[in-house]
ZAGUTOR-564692 format. One record per residue: residue in three letters; x, y, z of N, C-alpha, C in turn. Coordinates in pm, whole numbers. Each point is the difference from the previous one (the first is absolute). Example, Ala and Ser with C-alpha at 12.3 -4.5 7.8 and 13.67 -1.06 7.14 Angstrom:
("ALA" (1319 -569 780) (-89 119 0) (90 120 0))
("SER" (-35 105 -72) (82 119 6) (-77 109 73))
//
This chain:
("UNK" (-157 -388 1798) (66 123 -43) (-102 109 -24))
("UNK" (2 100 68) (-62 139 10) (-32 56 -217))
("UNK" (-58 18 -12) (11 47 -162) (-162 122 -39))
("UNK" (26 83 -89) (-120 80 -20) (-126 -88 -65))
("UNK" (-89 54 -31) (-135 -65 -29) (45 -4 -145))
("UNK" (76 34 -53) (79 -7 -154) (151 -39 -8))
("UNK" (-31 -125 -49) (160 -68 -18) (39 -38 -104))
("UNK" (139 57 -24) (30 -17 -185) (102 -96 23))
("UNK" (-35 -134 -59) (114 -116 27) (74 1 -142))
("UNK" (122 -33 -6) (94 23 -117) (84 -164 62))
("UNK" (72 -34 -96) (84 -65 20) (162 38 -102))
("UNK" (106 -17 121) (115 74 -100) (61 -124 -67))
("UNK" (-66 31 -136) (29 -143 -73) (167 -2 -98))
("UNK" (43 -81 -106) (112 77 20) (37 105 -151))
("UNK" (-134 24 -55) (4 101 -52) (19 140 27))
("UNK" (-26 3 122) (-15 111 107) (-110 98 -44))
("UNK" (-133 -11 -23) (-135 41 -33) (-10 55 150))
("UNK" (-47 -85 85) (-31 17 124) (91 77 120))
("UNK" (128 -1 -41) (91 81 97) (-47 161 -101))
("UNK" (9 7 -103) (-29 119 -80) (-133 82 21))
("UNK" (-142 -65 -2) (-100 47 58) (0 70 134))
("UNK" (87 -97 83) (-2 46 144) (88 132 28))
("UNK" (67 16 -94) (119 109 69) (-61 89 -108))
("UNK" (-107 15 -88) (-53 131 -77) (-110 12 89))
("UNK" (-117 -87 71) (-90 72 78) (42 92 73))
("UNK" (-8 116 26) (2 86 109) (-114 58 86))
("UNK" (42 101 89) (-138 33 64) (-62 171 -98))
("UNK" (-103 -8 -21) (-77 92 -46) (17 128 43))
("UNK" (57 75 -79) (65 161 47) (-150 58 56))
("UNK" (-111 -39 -46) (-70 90 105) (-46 -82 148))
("UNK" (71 -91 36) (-33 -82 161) (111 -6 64))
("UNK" (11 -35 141) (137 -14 44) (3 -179 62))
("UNK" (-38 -64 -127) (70 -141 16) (145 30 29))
("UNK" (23 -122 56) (118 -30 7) (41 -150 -5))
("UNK" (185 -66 -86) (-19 -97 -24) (120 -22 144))
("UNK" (-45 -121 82) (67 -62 90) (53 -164 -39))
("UNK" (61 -66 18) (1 -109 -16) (46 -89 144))
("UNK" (-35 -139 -57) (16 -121 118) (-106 -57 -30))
("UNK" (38 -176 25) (-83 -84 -68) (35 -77 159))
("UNK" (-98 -51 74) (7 -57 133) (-110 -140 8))
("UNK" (20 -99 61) (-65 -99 34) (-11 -114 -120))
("UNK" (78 36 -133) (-41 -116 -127) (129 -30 12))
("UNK" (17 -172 -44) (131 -50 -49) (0 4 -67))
("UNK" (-67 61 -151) (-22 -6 -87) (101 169 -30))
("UNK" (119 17 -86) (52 126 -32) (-73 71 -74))
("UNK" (67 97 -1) (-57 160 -31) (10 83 66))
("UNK" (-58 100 -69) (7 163 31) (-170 46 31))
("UNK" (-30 88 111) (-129 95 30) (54 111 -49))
("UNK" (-106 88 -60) (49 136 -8) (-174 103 29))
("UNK" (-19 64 93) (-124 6 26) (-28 120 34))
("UNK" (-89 39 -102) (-29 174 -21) (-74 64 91))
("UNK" (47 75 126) (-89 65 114) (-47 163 -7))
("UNK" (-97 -45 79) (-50 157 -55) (65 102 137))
("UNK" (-95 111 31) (69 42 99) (-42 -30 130))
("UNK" (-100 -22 1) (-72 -84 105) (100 -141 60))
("UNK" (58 -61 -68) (80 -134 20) (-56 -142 -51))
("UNK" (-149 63 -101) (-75 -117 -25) (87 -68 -124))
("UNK" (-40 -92 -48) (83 -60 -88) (-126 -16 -126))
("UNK" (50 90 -106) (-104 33 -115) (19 -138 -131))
("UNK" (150 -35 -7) (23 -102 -97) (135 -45 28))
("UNK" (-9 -135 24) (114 -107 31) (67 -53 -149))
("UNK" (92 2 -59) (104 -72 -90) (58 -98 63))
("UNK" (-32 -117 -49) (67 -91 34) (85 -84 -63))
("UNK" (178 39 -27) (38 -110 -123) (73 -122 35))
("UNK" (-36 -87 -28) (27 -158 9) (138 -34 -35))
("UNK" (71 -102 44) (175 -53 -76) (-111 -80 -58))
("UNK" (62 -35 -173) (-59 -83 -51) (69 -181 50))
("UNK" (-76 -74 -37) (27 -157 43) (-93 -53 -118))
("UNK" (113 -136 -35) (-71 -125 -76) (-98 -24 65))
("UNK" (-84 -81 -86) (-99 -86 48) (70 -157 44))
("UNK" (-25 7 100) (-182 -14 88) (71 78 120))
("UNK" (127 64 12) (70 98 107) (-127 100 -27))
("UNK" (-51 88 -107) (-36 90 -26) (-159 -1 76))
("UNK" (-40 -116 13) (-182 -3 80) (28 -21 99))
("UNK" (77 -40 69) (8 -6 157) (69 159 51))
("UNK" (110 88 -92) (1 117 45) (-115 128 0))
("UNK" (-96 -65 -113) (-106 116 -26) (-121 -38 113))
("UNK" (-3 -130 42) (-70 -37 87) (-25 81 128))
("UNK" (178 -45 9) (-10 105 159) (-16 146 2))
("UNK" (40 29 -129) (-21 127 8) (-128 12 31))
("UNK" (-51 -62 -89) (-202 89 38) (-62 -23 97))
("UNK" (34 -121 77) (-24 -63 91) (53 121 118))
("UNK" (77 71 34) (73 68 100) (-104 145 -70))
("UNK" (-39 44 -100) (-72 112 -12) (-122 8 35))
("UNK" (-55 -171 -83) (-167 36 103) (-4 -21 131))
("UNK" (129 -122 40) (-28 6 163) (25 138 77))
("UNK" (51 95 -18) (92 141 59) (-168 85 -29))
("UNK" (-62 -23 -114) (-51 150 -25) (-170 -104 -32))
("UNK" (-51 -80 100) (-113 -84 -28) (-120 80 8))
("UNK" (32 136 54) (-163 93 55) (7 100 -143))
("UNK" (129 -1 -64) (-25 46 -153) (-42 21 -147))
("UNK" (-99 79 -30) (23 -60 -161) (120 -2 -70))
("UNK" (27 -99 -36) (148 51 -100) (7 -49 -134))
("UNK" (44 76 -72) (84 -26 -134) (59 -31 -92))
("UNK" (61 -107 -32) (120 -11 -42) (-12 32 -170))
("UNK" (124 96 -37) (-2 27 -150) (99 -62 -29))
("UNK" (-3 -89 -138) (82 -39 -79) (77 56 -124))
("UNK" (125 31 0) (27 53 -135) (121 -60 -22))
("UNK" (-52 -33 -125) (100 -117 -109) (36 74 -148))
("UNK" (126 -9 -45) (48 36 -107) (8 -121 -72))
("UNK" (-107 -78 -96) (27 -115 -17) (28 10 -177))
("UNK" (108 -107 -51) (-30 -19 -146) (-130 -40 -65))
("UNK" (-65 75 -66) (-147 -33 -40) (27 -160 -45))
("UNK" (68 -54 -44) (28 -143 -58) (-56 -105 96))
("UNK" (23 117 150) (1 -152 135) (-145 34 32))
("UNK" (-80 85 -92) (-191 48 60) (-62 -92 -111))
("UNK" (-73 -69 51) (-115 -53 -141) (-103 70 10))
("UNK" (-32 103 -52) (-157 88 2) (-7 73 -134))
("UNK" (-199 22 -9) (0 46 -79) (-63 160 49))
("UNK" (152 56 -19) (-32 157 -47) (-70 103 -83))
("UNK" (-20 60 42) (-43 96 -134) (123 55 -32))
("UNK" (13 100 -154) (126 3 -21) (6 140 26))
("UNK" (-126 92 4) (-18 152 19) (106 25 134))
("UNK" (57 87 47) (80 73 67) (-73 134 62))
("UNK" (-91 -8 110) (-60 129 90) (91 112 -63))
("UNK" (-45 118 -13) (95 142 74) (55 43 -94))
("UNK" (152 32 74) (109 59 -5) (93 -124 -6))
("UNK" (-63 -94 51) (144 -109 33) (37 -96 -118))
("UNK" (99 -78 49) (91 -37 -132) (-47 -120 66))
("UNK" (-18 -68 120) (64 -107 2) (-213 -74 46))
("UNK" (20 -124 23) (-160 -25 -27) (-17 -114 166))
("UNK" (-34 132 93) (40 -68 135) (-149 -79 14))
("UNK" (25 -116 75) (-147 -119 12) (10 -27 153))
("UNK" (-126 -30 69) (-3 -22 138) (-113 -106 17))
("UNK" (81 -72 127) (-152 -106 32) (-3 27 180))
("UNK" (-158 25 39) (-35 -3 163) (-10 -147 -4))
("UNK" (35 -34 171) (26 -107 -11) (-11 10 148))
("UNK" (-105 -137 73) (-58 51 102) (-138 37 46))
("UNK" (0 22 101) (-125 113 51) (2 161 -97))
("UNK" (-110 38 -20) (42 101 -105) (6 165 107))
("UNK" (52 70 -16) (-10 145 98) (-4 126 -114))
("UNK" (-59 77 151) (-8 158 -142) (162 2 -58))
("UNK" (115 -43 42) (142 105 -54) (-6 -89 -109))
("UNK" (-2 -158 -14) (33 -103 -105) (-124 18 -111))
("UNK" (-106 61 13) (-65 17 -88) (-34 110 -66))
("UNK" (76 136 60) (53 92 -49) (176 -1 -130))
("UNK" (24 -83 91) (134 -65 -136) (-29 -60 -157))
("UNK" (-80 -117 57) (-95 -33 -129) (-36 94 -79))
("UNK" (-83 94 84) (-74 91 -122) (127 67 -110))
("UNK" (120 38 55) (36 116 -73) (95 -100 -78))
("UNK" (21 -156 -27) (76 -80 -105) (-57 -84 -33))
("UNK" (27 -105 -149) (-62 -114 28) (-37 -94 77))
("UNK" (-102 -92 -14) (38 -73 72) (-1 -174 -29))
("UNK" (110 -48 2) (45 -143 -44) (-109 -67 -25))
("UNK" (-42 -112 -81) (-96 -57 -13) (20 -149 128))
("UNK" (-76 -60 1) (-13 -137 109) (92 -77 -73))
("UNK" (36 -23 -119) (74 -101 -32) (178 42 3))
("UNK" (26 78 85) (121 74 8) (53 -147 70))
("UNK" (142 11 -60) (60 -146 89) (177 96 34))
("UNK" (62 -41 99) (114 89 23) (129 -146 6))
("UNK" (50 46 -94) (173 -51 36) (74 62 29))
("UNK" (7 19 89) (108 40 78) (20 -16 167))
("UNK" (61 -75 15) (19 -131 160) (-56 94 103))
("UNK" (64 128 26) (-52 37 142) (-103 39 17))
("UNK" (-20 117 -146) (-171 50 -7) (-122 -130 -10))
("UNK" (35 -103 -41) (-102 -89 -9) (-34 -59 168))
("UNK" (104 -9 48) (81 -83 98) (-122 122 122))
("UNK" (11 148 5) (-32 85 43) (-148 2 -8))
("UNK" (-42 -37 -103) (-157 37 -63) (-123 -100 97))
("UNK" (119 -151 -43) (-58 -85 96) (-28 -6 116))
("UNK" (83 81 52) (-6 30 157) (-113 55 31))
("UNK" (23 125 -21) (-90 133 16) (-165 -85 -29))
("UNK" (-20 -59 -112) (-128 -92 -3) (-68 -60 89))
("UNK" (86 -47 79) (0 -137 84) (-45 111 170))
("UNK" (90 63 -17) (-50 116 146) (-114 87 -11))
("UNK" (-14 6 -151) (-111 103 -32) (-8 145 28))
("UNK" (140 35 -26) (101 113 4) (-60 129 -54))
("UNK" (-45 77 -6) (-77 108 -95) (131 26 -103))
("UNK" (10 -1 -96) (161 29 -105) (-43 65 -111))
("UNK" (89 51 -36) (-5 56 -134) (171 -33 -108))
("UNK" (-37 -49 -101) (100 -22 -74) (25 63 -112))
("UNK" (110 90 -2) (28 98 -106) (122 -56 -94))
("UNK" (-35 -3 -131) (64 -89 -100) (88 175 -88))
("UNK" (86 -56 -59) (80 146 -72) (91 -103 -91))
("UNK" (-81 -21 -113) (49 -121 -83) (122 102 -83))
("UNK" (129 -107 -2) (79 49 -138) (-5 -61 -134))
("UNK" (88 -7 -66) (1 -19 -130) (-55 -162 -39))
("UNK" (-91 -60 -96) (-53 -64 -2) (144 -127 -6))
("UNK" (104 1 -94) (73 -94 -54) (104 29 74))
("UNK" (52 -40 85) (162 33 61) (87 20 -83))
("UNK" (59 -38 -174) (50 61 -100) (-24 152 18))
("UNK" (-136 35 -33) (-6 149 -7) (7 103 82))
("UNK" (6 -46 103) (0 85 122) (139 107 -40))
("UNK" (-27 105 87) (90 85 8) (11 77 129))
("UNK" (75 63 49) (21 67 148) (-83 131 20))
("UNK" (-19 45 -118) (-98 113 1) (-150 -38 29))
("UNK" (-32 -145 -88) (-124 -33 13) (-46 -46 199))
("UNK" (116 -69 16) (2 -76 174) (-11 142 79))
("UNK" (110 62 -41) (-14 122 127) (-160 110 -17))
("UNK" (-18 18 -109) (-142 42 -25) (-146 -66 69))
("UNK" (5 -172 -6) (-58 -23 62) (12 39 158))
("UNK" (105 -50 35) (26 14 142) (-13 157 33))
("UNK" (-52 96 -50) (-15 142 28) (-138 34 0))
("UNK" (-51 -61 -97) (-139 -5 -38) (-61 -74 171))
("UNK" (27 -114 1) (-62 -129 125) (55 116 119))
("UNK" (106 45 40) (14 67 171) (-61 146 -23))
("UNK" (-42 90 -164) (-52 118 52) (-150 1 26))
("UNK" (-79 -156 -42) (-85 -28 36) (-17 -57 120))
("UNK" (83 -65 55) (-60 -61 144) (64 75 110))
("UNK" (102 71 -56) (-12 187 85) (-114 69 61))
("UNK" (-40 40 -138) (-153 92 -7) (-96 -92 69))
("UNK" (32 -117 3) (-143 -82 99) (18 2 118))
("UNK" (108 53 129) (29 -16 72) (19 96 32))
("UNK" (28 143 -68) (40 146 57) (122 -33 32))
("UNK" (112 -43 -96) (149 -26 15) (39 44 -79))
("UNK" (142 54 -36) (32 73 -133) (92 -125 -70))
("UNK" (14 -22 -117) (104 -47 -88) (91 82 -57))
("UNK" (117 -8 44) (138 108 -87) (94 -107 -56))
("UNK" (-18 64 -160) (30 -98 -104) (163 10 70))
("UNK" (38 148 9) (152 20 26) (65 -118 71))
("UNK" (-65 -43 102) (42 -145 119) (16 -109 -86))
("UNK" (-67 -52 -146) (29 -79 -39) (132 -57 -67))
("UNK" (75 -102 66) (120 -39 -53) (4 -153 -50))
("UNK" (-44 -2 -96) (-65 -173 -42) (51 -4 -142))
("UNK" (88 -114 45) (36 -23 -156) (-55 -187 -48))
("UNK" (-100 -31 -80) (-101 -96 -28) (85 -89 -85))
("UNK" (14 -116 78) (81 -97 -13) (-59 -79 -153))
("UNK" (85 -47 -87) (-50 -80 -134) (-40 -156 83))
("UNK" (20 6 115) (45 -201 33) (-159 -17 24))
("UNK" (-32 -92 -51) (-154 -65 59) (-7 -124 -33))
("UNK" (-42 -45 86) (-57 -148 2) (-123 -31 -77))
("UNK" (0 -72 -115) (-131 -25 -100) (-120 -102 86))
("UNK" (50 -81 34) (-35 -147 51) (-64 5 82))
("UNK" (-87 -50 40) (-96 -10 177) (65 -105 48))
("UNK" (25 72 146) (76 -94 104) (-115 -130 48))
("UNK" (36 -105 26) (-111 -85 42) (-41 60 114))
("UNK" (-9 44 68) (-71 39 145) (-79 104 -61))
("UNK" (-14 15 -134) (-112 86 -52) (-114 -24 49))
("UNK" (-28 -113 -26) (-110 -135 -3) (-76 25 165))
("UNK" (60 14 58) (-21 -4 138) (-108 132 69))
("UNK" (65 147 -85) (-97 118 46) (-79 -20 -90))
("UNK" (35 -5 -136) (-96 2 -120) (-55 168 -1))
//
């Protein structure tokens, strides 16, 4: 599958995080991206949505995933990546991660300071071969310590992959409320505004909060699925 040297993989999980990110990226009022879609050659579902310039080059590929159980879920992410490096092998490429995760499912130790202006306390890990764009990301957030461990099936499921190919990646974390009791819809949608007007600005894409229609489900699963064990 054809994709830009920057690929933002989402999966539409059924919180709908990932269908929500995708339909607030837009193209940058000062470029003439444009978003096309079609997803060709994976059995693996989903959606392409792929920002062109005027030239016809392809500046940044979105790619969002149907979510799947495990062990459905590593054989669809498989092919996926598998069909990107085979399509685009004379490329450097990309892949950005962005996760809206409950801080409950991160084991790390943070600092508790908050950069800026911002509310919310975004963390990133390169992961990979390292490149100028992924180590330009780093600089401007934390960055996760080594003992970061991820629960959550696909991102782990995902992490492993990308390892194993030696994927150049970047993983952008936009933690919510520490206790699922306390959470609130203001706090979820804040994050999730905070995490896409940043990985906007890294890409020369705009985020318009207006597109956001997400209403943040109370249902979560406490428990690690056994196929945890498996990405680790």
């Amino acid at each position: 599958m054809k994709t830009a040297p920057k690929i933002i993989l989402l999966f539409r999980d059924a919180d709908g995080v990932g269908s929500a990110i995708a339909d607030a990226l837009q193209p940058n009022h000062n470029s003439t991206l444009q978003r096309t879609y079609g997803i060709k050659d994976v059995k693996a579902s989903g959606d392409a949505i792929h920002f062109i310039d005027h030239e016809g080059l392809y500046q940044v590929s979105l790619l969002l995933l149907q979510y799947y159980d495990p062990p459905i879920i590593a054989c669809a992410v498989n092919e996926l990546l598998a069909s990107i490096m085979g399509e685009n092998s004379s490329s450097m490429l990309t892949l950005i991660l962005p996760f809206l995760v409950a801080a409950s499912k991160l084991e790390k130790e943070m600092k508790s300071s908050i950069p800026g202006n911002h509310k919310v306390a975004l963390s990133g890990v390169q992961i990979g071969p390292e490149t100028d764009f992924t180590r330009a990301m780093i600089a401007r957030i934390q960055k996760a310590p080594p003992s970061l461990q991820i629960h959550y099936e696909p991102l782990a499921c995902l992490l492993q992959l990308v390892r194993v190919l030696k994927l150049p990646s970047f993983l952008l974390i936009g933690p919510t409320a520490q206790h699922q009791s306390k959470r609130t819809p203001d706090e979820d949608i804040e994050a999730l505004y905070e995490l896409g007007e940043f990985l906007a600005s890294s890409v020369n894409l705009c985020f318009l909060r207006d597109r956001i229609h997400w209403n943040p489900t109370k249902k979560q699963r406490d428990n690690l699925e056994p196929w945890r064990a498996l990405y680790g």
